[in-house]
TORNU-430077 format. One record per residue (C-alpha): residue number from 1; chain; x, y, z. Coordinates in pm, whole numbers. Example, Ala and Ser with C-alpha at 12.3 -4.5 7.8 and 13.67 -1.06 7.14 Angstrom:
BEGIN
REC   seq   mol       px       py       pz
REC     1     A     1230     -450      780
REC     2     A     1367     -106      714
// end
This chain:
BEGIN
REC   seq   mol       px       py       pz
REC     1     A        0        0        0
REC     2     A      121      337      -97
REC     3     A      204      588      155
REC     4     A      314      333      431
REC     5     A      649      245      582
REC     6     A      793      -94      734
REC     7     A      766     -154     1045
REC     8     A      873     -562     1162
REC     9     A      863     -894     1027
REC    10     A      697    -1134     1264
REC    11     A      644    -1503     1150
REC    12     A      821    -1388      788
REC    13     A      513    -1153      776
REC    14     A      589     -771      694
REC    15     A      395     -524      924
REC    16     A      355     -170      745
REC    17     A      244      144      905
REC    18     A       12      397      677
REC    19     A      138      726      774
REC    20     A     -184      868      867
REC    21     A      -99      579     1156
REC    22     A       33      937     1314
REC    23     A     -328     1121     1357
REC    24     A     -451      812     1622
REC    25     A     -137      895     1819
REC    26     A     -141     1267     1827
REC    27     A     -558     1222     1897
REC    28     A     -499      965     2210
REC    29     A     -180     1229     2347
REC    30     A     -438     1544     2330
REC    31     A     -744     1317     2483
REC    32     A     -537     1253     2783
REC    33     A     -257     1516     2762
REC    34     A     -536     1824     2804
REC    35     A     -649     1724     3155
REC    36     A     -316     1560     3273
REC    37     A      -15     1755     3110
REC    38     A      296     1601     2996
REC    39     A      203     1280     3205
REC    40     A     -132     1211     3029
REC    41     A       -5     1291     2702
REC    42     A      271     1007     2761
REC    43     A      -29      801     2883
REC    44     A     -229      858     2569
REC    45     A       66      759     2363
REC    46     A       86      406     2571
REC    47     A     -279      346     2546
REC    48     A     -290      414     2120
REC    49     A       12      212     2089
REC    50     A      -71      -94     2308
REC    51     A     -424      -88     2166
REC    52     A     -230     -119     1823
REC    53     A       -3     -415     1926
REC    54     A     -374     -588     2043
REC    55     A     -484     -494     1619
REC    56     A     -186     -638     1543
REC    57     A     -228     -959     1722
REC    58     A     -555     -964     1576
REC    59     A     -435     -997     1204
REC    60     A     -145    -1220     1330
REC    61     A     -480    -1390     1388
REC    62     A     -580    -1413     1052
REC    63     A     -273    -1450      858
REC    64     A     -142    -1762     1068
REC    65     A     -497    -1941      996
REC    66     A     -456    -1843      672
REC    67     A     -114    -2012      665
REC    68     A     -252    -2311      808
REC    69     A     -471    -2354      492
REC    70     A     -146    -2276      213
REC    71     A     -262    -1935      169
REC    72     A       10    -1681      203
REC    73     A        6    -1326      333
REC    74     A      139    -1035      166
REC    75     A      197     -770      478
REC    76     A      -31     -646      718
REC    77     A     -115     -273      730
REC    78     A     -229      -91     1028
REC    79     A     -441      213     1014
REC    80     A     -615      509     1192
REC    81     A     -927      283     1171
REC    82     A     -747      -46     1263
REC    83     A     -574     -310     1056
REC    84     A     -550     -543      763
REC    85     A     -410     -851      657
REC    86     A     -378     -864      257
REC    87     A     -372    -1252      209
REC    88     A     -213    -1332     -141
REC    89     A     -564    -1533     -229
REC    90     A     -904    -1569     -100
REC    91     A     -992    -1885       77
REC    92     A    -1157    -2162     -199
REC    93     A    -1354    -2361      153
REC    94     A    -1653    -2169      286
REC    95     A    -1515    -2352      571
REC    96     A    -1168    -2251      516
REC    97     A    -1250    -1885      505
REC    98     A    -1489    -1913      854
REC    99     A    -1168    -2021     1071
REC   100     A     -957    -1736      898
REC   101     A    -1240    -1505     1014
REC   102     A    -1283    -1605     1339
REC   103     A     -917    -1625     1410
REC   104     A     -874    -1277     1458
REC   105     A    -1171    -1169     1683
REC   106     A    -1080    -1508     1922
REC   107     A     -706    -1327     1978
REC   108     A     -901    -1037     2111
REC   109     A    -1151    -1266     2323
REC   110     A     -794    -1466     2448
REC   111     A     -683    -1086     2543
REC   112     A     -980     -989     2704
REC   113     A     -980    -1315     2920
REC   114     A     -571    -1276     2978
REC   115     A     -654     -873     3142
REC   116     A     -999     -977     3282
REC   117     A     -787    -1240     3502
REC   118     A     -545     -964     3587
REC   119     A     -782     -750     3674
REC   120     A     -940     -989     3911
REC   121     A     -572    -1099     4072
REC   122     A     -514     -723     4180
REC   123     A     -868     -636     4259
REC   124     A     -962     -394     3973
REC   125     A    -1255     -367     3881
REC   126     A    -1354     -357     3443
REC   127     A    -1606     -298     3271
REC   128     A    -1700     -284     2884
REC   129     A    -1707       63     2795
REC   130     A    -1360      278     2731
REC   131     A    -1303      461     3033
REC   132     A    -1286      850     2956
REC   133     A    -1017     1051     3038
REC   134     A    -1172     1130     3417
REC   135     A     -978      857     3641
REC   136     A     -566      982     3705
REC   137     A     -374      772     3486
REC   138     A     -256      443     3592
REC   139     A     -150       97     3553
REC   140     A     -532      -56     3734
REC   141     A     -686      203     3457
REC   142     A     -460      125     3186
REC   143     A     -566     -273     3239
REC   144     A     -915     -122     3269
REC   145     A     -911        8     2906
REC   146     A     -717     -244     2712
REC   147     A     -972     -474     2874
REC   148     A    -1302     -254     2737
REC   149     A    -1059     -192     2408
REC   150     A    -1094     -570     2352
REC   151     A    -1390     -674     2446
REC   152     A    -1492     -401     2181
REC   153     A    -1263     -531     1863
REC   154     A    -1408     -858     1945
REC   155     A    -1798     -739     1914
REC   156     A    -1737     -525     1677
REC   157     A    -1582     -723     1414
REC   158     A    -1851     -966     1457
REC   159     A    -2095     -738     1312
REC   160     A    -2217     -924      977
REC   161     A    -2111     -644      725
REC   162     A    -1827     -657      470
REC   163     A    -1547     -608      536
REC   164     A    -1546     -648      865
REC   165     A    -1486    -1052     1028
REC   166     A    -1869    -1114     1062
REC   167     A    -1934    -1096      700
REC   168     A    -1732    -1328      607
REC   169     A    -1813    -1549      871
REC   170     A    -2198    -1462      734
REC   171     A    -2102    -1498      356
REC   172     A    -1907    -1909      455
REC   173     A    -2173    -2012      684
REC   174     A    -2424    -1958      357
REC   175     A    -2165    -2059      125
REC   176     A    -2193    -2390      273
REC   177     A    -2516    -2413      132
REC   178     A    -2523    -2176     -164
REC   179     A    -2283    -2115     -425
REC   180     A    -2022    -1853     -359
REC   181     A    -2202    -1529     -544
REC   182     A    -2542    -1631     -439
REC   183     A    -2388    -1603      -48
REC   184     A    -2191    -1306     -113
REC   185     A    -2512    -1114     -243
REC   186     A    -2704    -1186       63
REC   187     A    -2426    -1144      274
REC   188     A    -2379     -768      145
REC   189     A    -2725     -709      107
REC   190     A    -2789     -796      469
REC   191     A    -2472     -574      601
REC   192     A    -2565     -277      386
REC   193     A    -2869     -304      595
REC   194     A    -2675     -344      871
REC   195     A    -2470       37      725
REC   196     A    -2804      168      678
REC   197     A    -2940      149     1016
REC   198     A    -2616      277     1192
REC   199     A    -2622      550      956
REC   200     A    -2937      670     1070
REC   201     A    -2888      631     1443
REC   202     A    -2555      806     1392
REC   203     A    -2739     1102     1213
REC   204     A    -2976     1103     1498
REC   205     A    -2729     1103     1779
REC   206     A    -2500     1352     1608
REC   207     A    -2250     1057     1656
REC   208     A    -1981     1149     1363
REC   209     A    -1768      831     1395
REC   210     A    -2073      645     1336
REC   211     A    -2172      817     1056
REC   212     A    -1836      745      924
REC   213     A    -1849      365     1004
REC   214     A    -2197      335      807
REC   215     A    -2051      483      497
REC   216     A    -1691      275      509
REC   217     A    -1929      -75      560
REC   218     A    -2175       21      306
REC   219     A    -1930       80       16
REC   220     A    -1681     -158      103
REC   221     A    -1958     -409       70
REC   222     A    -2046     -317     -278
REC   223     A    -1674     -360     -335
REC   224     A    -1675     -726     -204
REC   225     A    -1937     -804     -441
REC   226     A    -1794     -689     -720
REC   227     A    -1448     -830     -598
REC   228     A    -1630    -1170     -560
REC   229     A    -1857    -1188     -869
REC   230     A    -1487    -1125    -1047
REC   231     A    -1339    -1386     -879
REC   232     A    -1639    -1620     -991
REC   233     A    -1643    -1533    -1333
REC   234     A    -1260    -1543    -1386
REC   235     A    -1304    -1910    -1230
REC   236     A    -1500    -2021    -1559
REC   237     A    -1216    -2003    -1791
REC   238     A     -815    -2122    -1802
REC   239     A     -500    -1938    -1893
REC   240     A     -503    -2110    -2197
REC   241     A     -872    -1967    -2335
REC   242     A     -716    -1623    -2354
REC   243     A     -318    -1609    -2427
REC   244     A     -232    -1459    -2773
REC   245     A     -167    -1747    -2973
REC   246     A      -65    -1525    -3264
REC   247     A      183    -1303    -3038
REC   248     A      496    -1189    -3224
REC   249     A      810    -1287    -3028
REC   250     A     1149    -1114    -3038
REC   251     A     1529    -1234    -3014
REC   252     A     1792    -1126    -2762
REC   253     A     1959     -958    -3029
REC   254     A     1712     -758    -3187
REC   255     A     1724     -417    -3121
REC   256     A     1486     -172    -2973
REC   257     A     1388        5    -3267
REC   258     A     1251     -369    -3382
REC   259     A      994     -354    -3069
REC   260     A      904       15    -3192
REC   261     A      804     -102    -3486
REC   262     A      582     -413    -3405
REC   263     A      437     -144    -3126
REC   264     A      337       73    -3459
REC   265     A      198     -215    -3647
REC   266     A      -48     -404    -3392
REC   267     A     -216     -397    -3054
REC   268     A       50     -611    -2898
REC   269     A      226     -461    -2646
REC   270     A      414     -741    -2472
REC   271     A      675     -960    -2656
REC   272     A      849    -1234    -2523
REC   273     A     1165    -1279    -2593
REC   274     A     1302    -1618    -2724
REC   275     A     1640    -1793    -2713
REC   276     A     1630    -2135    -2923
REC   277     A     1310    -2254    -2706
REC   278     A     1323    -2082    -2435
REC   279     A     1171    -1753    -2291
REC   280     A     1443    -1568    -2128
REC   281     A     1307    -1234    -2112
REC   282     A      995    -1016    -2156
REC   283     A      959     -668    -2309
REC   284     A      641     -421    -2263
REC   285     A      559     -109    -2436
REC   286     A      674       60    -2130
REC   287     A     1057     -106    -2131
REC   288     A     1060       -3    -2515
REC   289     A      996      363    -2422
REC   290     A     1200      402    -2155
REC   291     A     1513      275    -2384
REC   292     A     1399      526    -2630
REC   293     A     1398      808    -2346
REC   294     A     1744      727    -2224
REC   295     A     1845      825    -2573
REC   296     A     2106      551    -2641
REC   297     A     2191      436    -2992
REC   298     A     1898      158    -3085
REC   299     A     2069      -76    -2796
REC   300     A     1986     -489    -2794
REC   301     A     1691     -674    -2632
REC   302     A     1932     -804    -2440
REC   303     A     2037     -492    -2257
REC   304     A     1658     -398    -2143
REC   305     A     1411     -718    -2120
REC   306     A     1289     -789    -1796
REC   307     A     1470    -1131    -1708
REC   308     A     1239    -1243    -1424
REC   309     A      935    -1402    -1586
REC   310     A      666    -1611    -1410
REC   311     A      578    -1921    -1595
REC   312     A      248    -2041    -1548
REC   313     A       63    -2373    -1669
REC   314     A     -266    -2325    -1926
REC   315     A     -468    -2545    -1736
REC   316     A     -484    -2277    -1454
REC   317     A     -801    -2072    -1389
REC   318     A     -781    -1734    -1419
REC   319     A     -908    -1658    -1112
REC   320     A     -589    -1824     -985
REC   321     A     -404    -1636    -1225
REC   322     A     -493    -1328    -1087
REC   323     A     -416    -1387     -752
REC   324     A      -35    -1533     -828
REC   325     A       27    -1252    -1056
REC   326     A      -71     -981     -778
REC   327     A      162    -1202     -510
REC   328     A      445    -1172     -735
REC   329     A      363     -834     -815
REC   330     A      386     -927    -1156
REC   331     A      205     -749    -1444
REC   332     A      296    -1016    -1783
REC   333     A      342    -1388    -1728
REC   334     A      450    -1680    -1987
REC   335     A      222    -1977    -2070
REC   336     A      355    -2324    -2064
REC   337     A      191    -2659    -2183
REC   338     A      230    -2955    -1924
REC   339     A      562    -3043    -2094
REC   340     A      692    -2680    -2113
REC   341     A      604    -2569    -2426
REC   342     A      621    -2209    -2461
REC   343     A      239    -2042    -2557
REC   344     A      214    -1713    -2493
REC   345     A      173    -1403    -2295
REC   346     A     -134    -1281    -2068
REC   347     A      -38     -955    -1871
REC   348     A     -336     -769    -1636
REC   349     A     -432     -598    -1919
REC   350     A     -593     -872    -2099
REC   351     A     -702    -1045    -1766
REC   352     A     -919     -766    -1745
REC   353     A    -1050     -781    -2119
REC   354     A    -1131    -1115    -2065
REC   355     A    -1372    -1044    -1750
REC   356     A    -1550     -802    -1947
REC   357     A    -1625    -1064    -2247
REC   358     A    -1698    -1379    -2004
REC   359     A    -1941    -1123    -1785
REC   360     A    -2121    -1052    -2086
REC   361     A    -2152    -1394    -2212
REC   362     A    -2255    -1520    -1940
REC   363     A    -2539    -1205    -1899
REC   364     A    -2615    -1344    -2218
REC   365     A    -2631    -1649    -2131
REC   366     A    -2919    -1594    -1804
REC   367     A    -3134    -1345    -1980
REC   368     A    -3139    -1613    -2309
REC   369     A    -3086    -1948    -2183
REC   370     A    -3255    -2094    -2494
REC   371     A    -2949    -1943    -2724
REC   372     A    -2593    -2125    -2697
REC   373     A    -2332    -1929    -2613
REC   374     A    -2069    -1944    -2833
REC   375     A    -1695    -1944    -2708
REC   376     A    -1464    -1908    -2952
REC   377     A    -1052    -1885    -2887
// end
């Protein structure tokens, strides 16, 4: 995520801080710094970054399920608003994705119990809302607020509204009878609900943050949908229904001003670059241009492909596609029979393209189910 900085690595997973990470401090310093000086202030700052180590835990949650299940995860952001763990691919189990949900919320409920039984070894009392800034700052009122901090992350990420943890537990629980988009659909239609009401009460209790909430959970679960009815569709079809099996190819030492002219004379613009039978390189438009701006004298293929190329079979979905190309951070892979065969290209680009055609074949395909659909490659 742009605008973020590294923070740690814990269990080979990055955490990243979004520099408007900042505002949450500064806001927890002034809450407690007004009525207690410099001693509140430094109390503030402990409470926002403890409360921050208990988010983190939280998508430790999730990412380590994940793990348990083969699914990988990218880094794990944390946020004004909290946290999130971008795993490289979404779960394929309904049942699979409900123990990746739940993982995170049950760190919080382990946390709660962990301070709860502090609490009751010293005698403090706790209680489940945040205590305001009224009580003198201490280590029984520090315990106090973690405790009510926790108890909140867990309830609150239980609510059944994309994206938060409930609605994905929602959308696997009716995935396990439904198909995937059918559960996702009711899933976000039952969590924009959800966005609606606590939109209202927050416009009728003047309650800003609220308001705010409502409007994050009610687009981000238009999002999901879309995210998921891509996912779906993309699932239909392999690598090897959409690679260009026409591509022109290029040699190591062809020159650049070769590439500029295939650019001129058709829509291709990735070329693969091929030593006897073997792909050694890639070249995009953008490589081409970039040798053109450095103003060198027409210089070899050699000297400017991209040498790190992700080979991928054609028997792969494209769904799956997607999701390996945006763990590698790849933007053009190679195609490959079983035996190794070289086929093609597909970069993002055409992943893309191909949604849109699939999406409206298969709209075709619902609103005429009497007339074949016809898919041609």
């Amino acid at each position: 995520m742009n605008h973020s900085f590294s923070l740690a690595r814990v269990a080979g997973i990055p955490i990243r801080v979004h520099i408007t990470f900042a505002l949450i401090l500064l806001f927890g310093m002034a809450q407690w710094g007004i009525p207690y000086g410099a001693g509140g202030a430094f109390f503030g700052l402990a409470l926002m970054l403890l409360l921050f180590v208990c988010v983190t835990l939280h998508e430790l949650g999730h990412a380590l399920a994940a793990r348990a299940f083969g699914i990988g995860t990218r880094e794990i952001i944390l946020l004004p608003l909290g946290g999130v763990a971008l795993l490289e691919r979404n779960p394929r189990e309904p049942r699979h994705e409900l123990l990746i949900a739940v993982a995170g919320p049950a760190v919080n409920a382990v946390l709660a119990l962990g301070l709860g039984i502090v609490a009751w070894v010293f005698g403090i009392g706790v209680g489940l809302g945040l205590p305001l800034p009224q009580g003198t700052p201490s280590p029984a009122l520090l315990i106090t607020w973690l405790f009510a901090a926790n108890i909140s992350l867990f309830a609150f990420n239980l609510i059944p509204a994309f994206p938060l943890d409930g609605g994905r537990v929602l959308r696997a629980l009716l995935a396990m009878r439904w198909s995937e988009g059918t559960a996702t659909r009711v899933a976000v239609r039952l969590g924009r609900t959800v966005a609606t009401i606590m939109g209202v009460v927050g416009v009728l209790t003047i309650n800003v943050a609220l308001m705010l909430i409502a409007l994050f959970i009610y687009l981000s679960s238009g999002q999901e949908q879309r995210t998921t009815e891509a996912r779906v569709v993309l699932n239909t079809r392999r690598v090897g229904d959409v690679y260009n099996k026409h591509a022109l190819t290029l040699a190591p030492f062809d020159r650049v001003s070769t590439v500029i002219n295939y650019l001129l004379r058709s829509y291709q613009p990735d070329f693969a670059v091929i030593q006897g039978q073997r792909v050694v390189g890639i070249v995009t438009r953008d490589d081409a241009l970039a040798a053109l701006a450095k103003g060198n004298d027409d210089p070899y293929i050699a000297e400017m492909m991209q040498t790190r190329v992700l080979f991928v079979p054609a028997a792969m979905t494209l769904d799956e596609l997607q999701a390996e190309m945006e763990a590698r951070q790849q933007s053009v892979v190679a195609v490959h029979e079983e035996n190794g065969t070289y086929l093609g290209l597909v970069s993002l680009e055409d992943l893309a393209e191909a949604y849109v055609v699939i999406a409206h074949q298969e709209r075709q395909r619902v609103a005429n189910p009497a007339v074949p659909v016809r898919y041609s490659t």
